[in-house]
N, C-alpha and C positions, 0 to 999 in steps of 0.2 A: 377498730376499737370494740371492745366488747359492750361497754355503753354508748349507748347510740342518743341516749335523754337523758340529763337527771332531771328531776320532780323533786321543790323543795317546798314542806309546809312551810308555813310564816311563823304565826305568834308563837314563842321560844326555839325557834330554829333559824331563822332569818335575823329576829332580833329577840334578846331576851325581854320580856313584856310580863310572861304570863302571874308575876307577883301585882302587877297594875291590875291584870285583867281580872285574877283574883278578889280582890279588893274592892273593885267595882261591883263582881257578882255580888259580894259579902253585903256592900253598903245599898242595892237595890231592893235584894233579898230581904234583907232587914227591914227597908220602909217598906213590904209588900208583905210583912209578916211572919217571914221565917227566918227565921236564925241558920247556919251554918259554919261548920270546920273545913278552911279553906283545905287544909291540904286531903281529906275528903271528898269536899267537893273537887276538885281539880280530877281525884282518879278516875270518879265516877262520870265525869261528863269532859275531859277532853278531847278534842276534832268532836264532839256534834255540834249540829245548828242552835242557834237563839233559841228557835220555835222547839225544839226537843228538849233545850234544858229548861224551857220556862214549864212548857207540860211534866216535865216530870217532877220540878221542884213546886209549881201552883197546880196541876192538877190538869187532867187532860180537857177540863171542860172553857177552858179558858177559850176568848174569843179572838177570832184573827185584829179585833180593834186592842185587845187586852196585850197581845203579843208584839205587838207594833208597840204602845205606850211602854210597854216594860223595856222592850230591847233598845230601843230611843232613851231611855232612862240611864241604862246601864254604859249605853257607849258614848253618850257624852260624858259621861262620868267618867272610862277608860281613857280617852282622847284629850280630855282636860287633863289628867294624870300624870298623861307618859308624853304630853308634846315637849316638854322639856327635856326627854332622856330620848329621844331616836337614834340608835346608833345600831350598827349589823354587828353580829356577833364576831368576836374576831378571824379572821381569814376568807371570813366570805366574798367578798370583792374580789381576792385573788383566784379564790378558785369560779368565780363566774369570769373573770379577765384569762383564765386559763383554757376552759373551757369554751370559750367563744372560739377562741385560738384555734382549739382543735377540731373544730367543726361542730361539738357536742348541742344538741339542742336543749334546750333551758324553760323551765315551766315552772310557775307556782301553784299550787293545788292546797287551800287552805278555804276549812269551814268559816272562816270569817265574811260580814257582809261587805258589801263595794264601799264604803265609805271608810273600812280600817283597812284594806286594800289600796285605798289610792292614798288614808294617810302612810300609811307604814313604804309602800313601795316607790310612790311621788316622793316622799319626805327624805328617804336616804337615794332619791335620784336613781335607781338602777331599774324602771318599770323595761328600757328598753333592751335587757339583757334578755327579755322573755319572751319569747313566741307562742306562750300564752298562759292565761291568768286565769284559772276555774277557782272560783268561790263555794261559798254553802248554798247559794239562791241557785246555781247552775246546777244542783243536783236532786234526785231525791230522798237519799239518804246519807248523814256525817258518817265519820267514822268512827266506830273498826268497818263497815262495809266501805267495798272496794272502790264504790262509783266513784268518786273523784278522784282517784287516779287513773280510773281506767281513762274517764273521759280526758284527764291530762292525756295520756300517751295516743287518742284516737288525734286530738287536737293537734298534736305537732308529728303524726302521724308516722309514729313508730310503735312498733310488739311489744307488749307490756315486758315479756322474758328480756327488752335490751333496755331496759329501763332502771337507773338506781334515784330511790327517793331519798330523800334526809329527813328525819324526823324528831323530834322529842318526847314524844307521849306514846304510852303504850297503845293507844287504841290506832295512833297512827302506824305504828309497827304493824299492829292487825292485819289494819285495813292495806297495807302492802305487802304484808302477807299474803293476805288474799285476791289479792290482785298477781301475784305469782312476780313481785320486782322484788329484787335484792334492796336492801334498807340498811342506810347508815346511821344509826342514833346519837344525836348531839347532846348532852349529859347536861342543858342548862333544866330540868325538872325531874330528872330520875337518874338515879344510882348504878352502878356498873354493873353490881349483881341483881340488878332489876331485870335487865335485859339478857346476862349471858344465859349461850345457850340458845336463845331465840330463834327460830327457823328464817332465813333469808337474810339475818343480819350479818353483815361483813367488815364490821368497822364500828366500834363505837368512840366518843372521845370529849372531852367540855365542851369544843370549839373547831370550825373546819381547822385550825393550824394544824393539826394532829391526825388530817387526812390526806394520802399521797393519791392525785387523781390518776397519774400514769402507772401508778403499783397495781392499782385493780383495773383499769380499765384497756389499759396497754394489751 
């Protein structure tokens, strides 16, 4: 097989969320005194950590007690939200039930912290399709830099080069870029001609139904 791993972000690629997640930045943001345009904000801060959008949007001087209260703020707001709506984007299941099949190893590698990690991957029951789960706390940098994927591909210990990630955000395209994996983009938060053209993308499409895993990886 030519992939040996996929590497798949979570919030709008696993499940489409990122309108909740939005919405909760918006509504935190707000009691904390700043105003914002979600889809804006979303370009400019998707895959970083809590702790990097909260310094860039309140200010770098904020305190590690200020950045714990805000991001506690925000994500019980997000988890209150979207526990009603959990569902995997369509086709996901199959191509993780596919993929098991054929030996491929399976990883999550999303900025998010361990508590929307265990709701989103606990809640639609597929945490044990993964031989392993890097968050934002497991790095030191979101993306577009590359650590979290590289560290995905050390963890389930294959070459970054045999590695295809799924993504939805451009900074996630980036950051696999610069990690040297091929990248599939899932169309639930950017547009076709957002992406074409992209170095390392191989496949863009709304939803995994519109990806053939033995086309490319055969």
């Amino acid at each position: 097989m030519k992939y040996e791993a996929l590497i798949f972000d979570m919030d709008g690629t696993i499940v489409h969320n990122m309108p909740a997640h939005n919405q909760s930045w918006q509504d935190t943001l707000a009691e904390a005194g700043v105003q914002i345009d979600q889809d804006e904000f979303h370009r400019r801060t998707s895959g970083l950590k809590n702790q990097e959008i909260l310094k860039m949007m309140l200010g770098n001087q904020l305190s590690d007690q200020d950045i714990s209260y805000w991001t506690r703020r925000k994500e019980d707001r997000y988890r209150e939200s979207f526990s009603c709506c959990i569902e995997p984007v369509p086709g996901l299941i199959e191509l993780l039930e596919q993929a098991t099949k054929l030996g491929i190893k399976l990883a999550v590698a999303s900025a998010a912290p361990p508590d929307n990690l265990t709701f989103i991957l606990d809640g639609l029951e597929i945490r044990g399709y993964f031989k392993a789960v890097v968050g934002g706390e497991d790095v030191m940098h979101g993306k577009p830099a590359p650590d979290i994927f590289l560290k995905a591909a050390a963890m389930l210990g294959v070459e970054p080069a045999n590695c295809l990630v799924f993504e939805d955000a451009l900074g996630g395209i980036e950051a696999a870029r610069r990690a040297e994996m091929d990248v599939v983009a899932i169309l639930t938060t950017l547009h076709r001609n957002e992406v074409t053209g992209t170095p390392h993308l191989i496949s863009a499409g709304p939803d995994f139904t519109h990806f053939d895993l033995l086309a490319v990886a055969g």
